[in-house]
C-alpha positions, 0 to 999 in steps of 0.5 A, a space after each residue: 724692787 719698790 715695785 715688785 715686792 708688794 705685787 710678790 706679797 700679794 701674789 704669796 698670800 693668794 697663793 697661801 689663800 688658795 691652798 688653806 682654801 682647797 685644804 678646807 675643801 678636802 677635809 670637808 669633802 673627806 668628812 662629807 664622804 666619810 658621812 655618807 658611807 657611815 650614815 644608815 639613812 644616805 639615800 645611795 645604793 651600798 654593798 656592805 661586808 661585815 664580820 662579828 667574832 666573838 671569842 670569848 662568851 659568858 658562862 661558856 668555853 666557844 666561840 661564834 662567828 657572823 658574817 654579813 652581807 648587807 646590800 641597800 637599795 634606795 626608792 625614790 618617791 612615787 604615785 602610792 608612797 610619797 617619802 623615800 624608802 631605803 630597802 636592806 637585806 641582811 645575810 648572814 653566814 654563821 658559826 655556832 656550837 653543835 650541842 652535839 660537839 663540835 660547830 656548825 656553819 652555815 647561812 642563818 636567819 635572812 632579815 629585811 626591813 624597809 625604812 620609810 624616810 619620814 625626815 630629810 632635814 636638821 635630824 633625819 628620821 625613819 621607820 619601816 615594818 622589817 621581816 625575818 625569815 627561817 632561812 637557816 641551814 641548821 638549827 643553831 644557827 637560827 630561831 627556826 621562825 618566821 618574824 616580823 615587827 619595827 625598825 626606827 632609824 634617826 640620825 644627826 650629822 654634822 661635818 665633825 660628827 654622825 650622831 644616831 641610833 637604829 632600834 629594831 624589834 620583832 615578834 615570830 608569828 610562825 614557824 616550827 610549832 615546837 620550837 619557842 616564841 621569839 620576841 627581841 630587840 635590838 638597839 645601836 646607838 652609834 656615835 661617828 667622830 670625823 678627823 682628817 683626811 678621812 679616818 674616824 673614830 666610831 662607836 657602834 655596839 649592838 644592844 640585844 634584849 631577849 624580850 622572851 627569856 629575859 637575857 641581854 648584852 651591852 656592848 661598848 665598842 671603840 675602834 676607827 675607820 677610814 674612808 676614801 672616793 675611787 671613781 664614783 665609789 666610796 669605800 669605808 673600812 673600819 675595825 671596832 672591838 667591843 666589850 659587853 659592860 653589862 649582861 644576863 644570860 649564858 653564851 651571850 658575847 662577852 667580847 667581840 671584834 667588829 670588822 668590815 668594809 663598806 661600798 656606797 656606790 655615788 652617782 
């Protein structure tokens, strides 16, 4: 018994060693996923499924509706550009009122933006020309211009965190003559709080300036999400409601419920 206990209590506290180790590891490897499928700037390829419903509008009795499509393509460094770039397309399939009566669904403004990744240490950071085009199958549903302009990106990440914010603004400089000038901007702070196993808390509304008409609404959202690896696949789903605590203008959101699925596809 002399003999055996000391190499049973050596062998108990490896044991606890090794398994608070590999709990470590998972809750780091949790984090480190969550983060990657969050993060706008992760060098990956991604399919991203988002919904935008907002039930309720100031100054109006009616609903809209967004859903998105965005797949993400990373570009590694060549012989004319030298940094990274991150290719995103958005195409949404909305939902807005006729002013005839009624509401009117279809596939609205398809925008591009091509991010140059001008930093990959400490806090990332990059920027890009982005395009919007008048795709859209009703005029309601879309500005009836073409548009061009900037988009900046910086983010900060950390184990517990994923800290940043996605500025994109644009001009028209084409389109239906009779239709009015388009200038907006939009601004996402986002904020990304890892707990364990995955899940999250996050934070992502939306602001949107209607530089040309003067109106405006600024979303504040709390929701949460979870992320998970299958294969080579890291899957991110999340729902984040979203109150609009400041605003100008009739028929902008008043509230809306943010929801989606996000794929980013590791090698």
């Amino acid at each position: 018994m002399g003999i055996c206990a000391p190499q049973f209590v050596r062998s108990f506290c490896f044991s606890l060693s090794a398994a608070t180790f590999s709990s470590v590891a998972l809750a780091q490897s949790a984090a480190d996923e969550a983060n990657k499928s969050n993060n706008p700037l992760n060098l990956a390829a991604s399919l991203n499924i988002q919904n935008y419903y907002t039930p309720s509008v100031f100054g109006a009795s009616s609903h809209t509706n967004d859903f998105l499509l965005r797949p993400t393509i990373p570009i590694g460094p060549n012989g004319l550009i030298g940094v990274p770039q991150i290719f995103r397309a958005t195409l949404p399939i909305s939902t807005r009122p006729d002013p005839a009566g009624g509401y009117n669904t279809g596939l609205g403004d398809i925008n591009l933006f091509d991010i140059f990744l001008l930093s990959q240490e400490g806090i990332q950071v990059g920027i890009g020309p982005l395009l919007t085009m008048p795709t859209a199958t009703d005029p309601s549903l879309g500005s009836g211009k073409w548009q061009a302009g900037l988009a900046a990106v910086a983010v900060s990440a950390t184990k517990a965190r994923l800290l940043g914010a996605l500025v994109q603004w644009q001009h028209s400089f084409a389109g239906q003559d009779s239709l009015p000038t388009v200038q907006s901007l939009t601004a996402q702070p986002f904020g990304i709080f890892n707990l364990p196993g995955g899940w999250y808390v996050r934070s992502t509304g939306t602001w949107t300036f209607d530089l040309q008409h003067g109106t405006y609404y600024i979303p504040v959202g709390l929701g949460g999400g979870k992320a998970w690896k299958s294969g080579t696949t890291i899957y991110n789903a999340f729902i984040e409601p979203q109150y609009s605590v400041a605003h100008s203008g009739r028929g902008v959101p008043q509230f809306t419920l943010f929801a989606g699925l996000n794929m980013t596809f590791s090698k």
